[in-house]
MARKOLDREN-473687 format. One line per field, with one value per residue: residue in one letter; x, y, z of N, C-alpha, C in turn. Coordinates in nm, 2 decimals. Layout:
% MARKOLDREN-473687
residu: (a / ...)
npx: (X / ...)
npy: (Y / ...)
npz: (Z / ...)
capx: (X / ...)
capy: (Y / ...)
capz: (Z / ...)
cpx: (X / ...)
cpy: (Y / ...)
cpz: (Z / ...)
% end
This chain:
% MARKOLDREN-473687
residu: (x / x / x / x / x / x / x / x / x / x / x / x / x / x / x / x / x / x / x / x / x / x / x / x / x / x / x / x / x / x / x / x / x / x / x / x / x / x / x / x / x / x / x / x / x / x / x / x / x / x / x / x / x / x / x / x / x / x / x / x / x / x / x / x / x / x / x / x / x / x / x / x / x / x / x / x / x / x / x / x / x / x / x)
npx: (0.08 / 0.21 / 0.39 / 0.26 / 0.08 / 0.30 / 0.37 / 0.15 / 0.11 / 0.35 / 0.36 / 0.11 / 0.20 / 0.37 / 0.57 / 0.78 / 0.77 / 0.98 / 1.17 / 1.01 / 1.03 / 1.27 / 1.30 / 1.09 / 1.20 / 1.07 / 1.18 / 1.03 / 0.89 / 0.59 / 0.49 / 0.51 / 0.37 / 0.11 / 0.04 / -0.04 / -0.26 / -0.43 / -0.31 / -0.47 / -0.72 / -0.62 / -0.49 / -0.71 / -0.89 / -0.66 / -0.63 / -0.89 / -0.96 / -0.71 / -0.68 / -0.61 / -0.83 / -1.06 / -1.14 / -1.17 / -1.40 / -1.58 / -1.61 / -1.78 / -1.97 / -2.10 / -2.17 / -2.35 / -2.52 / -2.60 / -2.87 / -2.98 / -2.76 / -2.76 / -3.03 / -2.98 / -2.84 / -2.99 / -3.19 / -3.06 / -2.95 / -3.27 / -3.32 / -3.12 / -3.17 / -3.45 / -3.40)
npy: (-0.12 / 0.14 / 0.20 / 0.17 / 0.42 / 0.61 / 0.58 / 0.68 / 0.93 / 1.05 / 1.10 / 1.24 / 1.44 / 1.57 / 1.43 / 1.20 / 0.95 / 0.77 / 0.81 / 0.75 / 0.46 / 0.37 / 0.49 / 0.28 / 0.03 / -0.08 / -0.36 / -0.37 / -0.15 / -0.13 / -0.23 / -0.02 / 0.18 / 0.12 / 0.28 / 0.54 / 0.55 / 0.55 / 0.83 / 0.97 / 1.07 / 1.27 / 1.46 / 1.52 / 1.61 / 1.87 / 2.01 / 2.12 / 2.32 / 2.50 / 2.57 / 2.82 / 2.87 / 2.87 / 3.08 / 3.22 / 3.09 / 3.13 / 3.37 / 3.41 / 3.24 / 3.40 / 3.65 / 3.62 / 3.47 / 3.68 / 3.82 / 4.10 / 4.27 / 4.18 / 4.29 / 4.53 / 4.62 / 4.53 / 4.71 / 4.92 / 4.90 / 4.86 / 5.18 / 5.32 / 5.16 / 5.31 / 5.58)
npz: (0.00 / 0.08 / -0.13 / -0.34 / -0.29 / -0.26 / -0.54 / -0.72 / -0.61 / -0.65 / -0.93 / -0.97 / -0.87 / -1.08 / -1.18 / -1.32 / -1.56 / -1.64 / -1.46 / -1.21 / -1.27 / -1.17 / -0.94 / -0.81 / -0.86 / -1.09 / -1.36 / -1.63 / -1.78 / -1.79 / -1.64 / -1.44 / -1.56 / -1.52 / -1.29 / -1.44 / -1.52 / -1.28 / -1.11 / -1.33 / -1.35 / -1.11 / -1.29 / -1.44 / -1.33 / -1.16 / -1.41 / -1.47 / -1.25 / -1.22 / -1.51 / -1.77 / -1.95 / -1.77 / -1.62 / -1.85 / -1.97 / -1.74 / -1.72 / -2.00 / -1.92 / -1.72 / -1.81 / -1.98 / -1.84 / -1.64 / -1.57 / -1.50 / -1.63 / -1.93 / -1.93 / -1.94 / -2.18 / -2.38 / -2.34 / -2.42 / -2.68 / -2.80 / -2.84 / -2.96 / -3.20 / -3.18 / -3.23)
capx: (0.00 / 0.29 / 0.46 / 0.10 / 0.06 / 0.39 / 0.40 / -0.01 / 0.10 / 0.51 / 0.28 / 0.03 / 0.25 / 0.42 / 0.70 / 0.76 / 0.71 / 1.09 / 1.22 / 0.92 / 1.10 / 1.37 / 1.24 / 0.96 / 1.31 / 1.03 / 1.24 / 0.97 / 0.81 / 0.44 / 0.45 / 0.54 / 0.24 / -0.02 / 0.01 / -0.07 / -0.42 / -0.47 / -0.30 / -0.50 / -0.82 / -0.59 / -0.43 / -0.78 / -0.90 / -0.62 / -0.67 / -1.02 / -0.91 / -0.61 / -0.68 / -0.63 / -0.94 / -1.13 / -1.18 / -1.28 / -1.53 / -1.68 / -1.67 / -1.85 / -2.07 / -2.17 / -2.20 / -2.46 / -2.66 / -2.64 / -2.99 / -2.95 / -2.68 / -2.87 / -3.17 / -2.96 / -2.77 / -3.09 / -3.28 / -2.93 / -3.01 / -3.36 / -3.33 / -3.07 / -3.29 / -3.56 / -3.38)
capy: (0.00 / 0.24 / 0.19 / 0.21 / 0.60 / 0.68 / 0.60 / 0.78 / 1.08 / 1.08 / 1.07 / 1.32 / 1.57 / 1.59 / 1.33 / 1.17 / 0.79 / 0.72 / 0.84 / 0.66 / 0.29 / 0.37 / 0.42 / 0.17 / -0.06 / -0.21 / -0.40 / -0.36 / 0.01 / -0.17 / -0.24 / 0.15 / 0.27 / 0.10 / 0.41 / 0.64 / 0.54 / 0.62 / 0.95 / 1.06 / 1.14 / 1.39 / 1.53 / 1.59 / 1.77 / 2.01 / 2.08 / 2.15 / 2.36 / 2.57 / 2.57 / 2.93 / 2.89 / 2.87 / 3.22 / 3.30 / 3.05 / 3.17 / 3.51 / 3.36 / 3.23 / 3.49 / 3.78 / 3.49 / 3.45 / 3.83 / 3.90 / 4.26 / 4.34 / 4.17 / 4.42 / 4.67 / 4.59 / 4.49 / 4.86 / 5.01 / 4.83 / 4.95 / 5.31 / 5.34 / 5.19 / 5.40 / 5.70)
capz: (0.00 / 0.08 / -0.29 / -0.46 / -0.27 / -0.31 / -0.71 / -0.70 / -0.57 / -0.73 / -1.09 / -0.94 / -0.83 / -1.17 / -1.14 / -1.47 / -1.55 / -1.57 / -1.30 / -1.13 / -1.26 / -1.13 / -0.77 / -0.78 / -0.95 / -1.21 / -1.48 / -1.72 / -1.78 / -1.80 / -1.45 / -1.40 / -1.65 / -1.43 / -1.21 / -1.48 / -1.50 / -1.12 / -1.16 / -1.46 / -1.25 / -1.03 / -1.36 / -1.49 / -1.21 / -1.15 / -1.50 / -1.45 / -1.13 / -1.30 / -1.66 / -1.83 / -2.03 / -1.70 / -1.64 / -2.02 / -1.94 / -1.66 / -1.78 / -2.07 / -1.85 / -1.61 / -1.88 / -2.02 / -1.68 / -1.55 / -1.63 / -1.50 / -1.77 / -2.00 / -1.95 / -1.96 / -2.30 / -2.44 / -2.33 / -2.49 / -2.86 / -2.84 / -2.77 / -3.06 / -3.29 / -3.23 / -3.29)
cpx: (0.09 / 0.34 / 0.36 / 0.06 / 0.16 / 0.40 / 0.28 / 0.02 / 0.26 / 0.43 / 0.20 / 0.07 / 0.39 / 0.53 / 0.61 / 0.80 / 0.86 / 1.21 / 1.15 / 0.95 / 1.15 / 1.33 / 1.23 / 1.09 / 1.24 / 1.18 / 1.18 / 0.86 / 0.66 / 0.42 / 0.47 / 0.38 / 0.13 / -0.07 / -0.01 / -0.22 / -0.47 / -0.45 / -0.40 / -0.64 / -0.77 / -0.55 / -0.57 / -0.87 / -0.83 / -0.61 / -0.78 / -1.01 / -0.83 / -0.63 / -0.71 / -0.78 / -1.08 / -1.19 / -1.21 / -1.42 / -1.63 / -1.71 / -1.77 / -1.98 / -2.21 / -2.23 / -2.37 / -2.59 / -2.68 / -2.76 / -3.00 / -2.86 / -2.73 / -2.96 / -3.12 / -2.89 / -2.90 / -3.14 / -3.16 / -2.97 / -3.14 / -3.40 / -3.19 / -3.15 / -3.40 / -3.51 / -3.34)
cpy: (0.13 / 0.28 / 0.22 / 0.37 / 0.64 / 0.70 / 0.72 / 0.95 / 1.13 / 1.14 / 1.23 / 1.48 / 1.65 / 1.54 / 1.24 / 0.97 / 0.70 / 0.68 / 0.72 / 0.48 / 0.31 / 0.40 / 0.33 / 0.04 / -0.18 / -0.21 / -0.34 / -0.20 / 0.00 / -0.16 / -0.09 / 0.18 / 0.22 / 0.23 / 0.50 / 0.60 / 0.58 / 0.71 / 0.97 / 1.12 / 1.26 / 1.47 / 1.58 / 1.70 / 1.88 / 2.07 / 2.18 / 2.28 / 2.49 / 2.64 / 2.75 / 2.95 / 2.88 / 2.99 / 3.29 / 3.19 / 3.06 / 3.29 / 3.50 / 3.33 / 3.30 / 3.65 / 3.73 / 3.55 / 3.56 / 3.90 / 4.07 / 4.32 / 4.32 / 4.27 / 4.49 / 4.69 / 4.57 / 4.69 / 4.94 / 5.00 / 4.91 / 5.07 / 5.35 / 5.30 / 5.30 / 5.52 / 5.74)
cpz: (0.00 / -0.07 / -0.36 / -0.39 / -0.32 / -0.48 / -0.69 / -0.70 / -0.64 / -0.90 / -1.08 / -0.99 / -0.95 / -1.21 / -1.30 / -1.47 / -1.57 / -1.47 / -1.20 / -1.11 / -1.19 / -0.96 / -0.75 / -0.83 / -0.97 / -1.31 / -1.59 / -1.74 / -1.75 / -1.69 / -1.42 / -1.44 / -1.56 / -1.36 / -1.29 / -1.47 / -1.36 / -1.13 / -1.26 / -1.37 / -1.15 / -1.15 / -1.43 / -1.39 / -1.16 / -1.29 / -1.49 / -1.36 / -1.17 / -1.45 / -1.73 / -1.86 / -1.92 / -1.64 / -1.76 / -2.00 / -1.85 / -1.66 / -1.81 / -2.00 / -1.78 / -1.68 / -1.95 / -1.95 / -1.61 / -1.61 / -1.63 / -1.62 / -1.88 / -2.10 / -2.02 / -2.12 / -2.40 / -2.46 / -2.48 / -2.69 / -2.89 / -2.85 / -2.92 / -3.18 / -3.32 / -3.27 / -3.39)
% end
């Protein structure tokens, strides 16, 4: 159980899958790669977490769902038209 955290979290925490043989002293790399599959669930959540495009999306979002701005962007359109 100690060897199966320690790879888990070595992988997690940005530690690269060579290095990781040579710890864990697999012969064969296969036996290493097992641990990327466990890791990949933390690598896609601190993506998810971190990810540049995460604040253009919630911008995106929130400019979306701000009914108040909305209105007010909306009133703005109609009031140029009419004039």
């Amino acid at each position: 159980m100690l060897r199966h955290s320690l790879a888990t979290n070595f992988l997690a925490n940005g530690g690269d899958l060579a290095t990781l043989q040579r710890i864990m002293r697999h012969k064969n790399i296969a036996t290493t790669q097992k641990y990327i599959h466990l890791a990949m669930h933390d690598v896609v959540e601190k993506h998810h977490q971190y990810s540049p495009a995460r604040d253009a999306i919630r911008g995106a979002q929130w400019s979306f769902f701000d009914n108040g701005q909305l209105v007010k962007e909306a009133e703005e359109i109609l009031k140029r038209s009419s004039q």
